[in-house]
N, C-alpha and C positions, 0 to 999 in steps of 0.2 A: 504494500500500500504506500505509495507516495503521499508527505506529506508537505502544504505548500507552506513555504517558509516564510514568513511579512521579514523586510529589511527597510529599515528606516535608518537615520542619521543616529539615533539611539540605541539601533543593537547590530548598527556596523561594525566589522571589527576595529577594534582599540586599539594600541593609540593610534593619532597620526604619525607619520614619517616621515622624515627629511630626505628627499630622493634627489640630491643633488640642490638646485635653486629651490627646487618643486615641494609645496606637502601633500601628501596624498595619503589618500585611505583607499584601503580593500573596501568597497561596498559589498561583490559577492566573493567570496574564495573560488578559487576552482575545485577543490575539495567539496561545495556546499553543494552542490548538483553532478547529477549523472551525465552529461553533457560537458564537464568541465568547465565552463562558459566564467571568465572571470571580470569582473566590473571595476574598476580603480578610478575612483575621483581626482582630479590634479590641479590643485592652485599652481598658478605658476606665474611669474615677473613678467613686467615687461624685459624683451628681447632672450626673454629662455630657448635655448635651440640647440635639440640632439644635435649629437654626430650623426651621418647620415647613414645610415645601415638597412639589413637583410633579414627580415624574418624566417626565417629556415620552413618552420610549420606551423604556422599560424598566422590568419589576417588581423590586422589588426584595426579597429574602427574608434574613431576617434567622434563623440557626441560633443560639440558645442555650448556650454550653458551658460557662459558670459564674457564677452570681449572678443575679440578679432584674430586669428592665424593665419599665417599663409602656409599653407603645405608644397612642397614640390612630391610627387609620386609617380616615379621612373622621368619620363621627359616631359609631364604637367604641371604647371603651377598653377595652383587654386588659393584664392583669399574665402574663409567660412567663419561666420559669424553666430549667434546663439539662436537654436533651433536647427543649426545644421550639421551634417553630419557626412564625414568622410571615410573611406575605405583606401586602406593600403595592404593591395593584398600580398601573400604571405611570395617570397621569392623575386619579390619588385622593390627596388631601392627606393628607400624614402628619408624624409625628416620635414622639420616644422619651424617656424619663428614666430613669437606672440608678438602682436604686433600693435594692441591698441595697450594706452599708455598706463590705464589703470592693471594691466595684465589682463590672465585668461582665465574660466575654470573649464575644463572639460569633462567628459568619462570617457577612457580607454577599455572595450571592447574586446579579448579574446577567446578564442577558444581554443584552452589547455593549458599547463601550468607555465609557459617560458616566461614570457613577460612579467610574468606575478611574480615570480621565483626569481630572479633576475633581482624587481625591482626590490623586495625582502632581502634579500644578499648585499645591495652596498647601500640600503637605508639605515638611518638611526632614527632613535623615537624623537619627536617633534618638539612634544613638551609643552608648546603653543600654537596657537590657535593664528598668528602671524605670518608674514613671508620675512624670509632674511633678505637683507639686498642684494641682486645681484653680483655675484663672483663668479671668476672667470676659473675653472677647473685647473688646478696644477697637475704635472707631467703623474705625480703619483694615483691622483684620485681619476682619473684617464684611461690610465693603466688598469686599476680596480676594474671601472664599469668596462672596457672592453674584455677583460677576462673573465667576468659575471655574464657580460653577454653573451663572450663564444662557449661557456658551459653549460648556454642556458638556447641553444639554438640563435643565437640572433652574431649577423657581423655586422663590426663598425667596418664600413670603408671608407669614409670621407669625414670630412670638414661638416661643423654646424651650415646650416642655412645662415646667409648673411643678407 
């Protein structure tokens, strides 16, 4: 018997985390459903912007809930705004730059653990309900996220979006 699980901002899981500029919360784990399907909320700065990388197995969908991005995915560039929603599918180079000045919030979308596991591997707990100012990643914590991301299916190949 399946039972349906209510997930609210209240029995999301706890804490937030510090993912780099970003704090984000697990809203579903991938663990919580049979589907794997995992949901991650993401405050994030103006000018926050992956390195440009490869999802190995998994698409990754990116939900707009406030402020402006631009995405480039493979040879596209797209500006989305709140209410909308992007797909980057799995094996197509991507990344992103928040781009309106109050910053973004979005939800990232996928299905099965890389990205959540990933993002759990070079997070710390948050502790606040704030954004830190933007900081530019030194050679060390670089190093971290691309070796959390090639153990976790994802390659960095490139440069942030500028």
């Amino acid at each position: 018997m399946n039972v349906m699980k209510a997930i609210s901002p209240n029995t999301a899981e706890a804490p937030h985390l510090w993912f780099g500029n970003t704090r984000v919360a697990i809203r579903v784990a991938s663990a919580h459903g049979a589907d794997g399907i995992s949901v991650v909320e993401h405050w994030m700065p103006y000018g926050e912007a992956p390195p440009l990388h490869i999802h190995r197995n998994e698409d990754e969908i990116f939900h707009i809930l406030e402020g402006r991005m631009r995405f480039r995915v493979g040879d596209r560039t797209f500006e989305a705004g709140p209410g909308e929603t992007m797909l980057a599918p799995k094996g197509v180079p991507h990344h992103f730059r928040v781009e309106s000045p109050e910053g973004a919030r979005c939800l990232t979308i996928t299905r099965g653990a890389d990205f959540e596991t990933m993002v759990r591997t070079v997070s710390r707990e948050a502790g606040a309900d704030w954004l830190p100012p933007l900081v530019v990643p030194d050679a060390a914590t670089i190093e971290a996220l691309s070796a959390a991301c090639a153990a976790n299916g994802i390659d960095v190949i490139g440069a942030p979006l500028s």
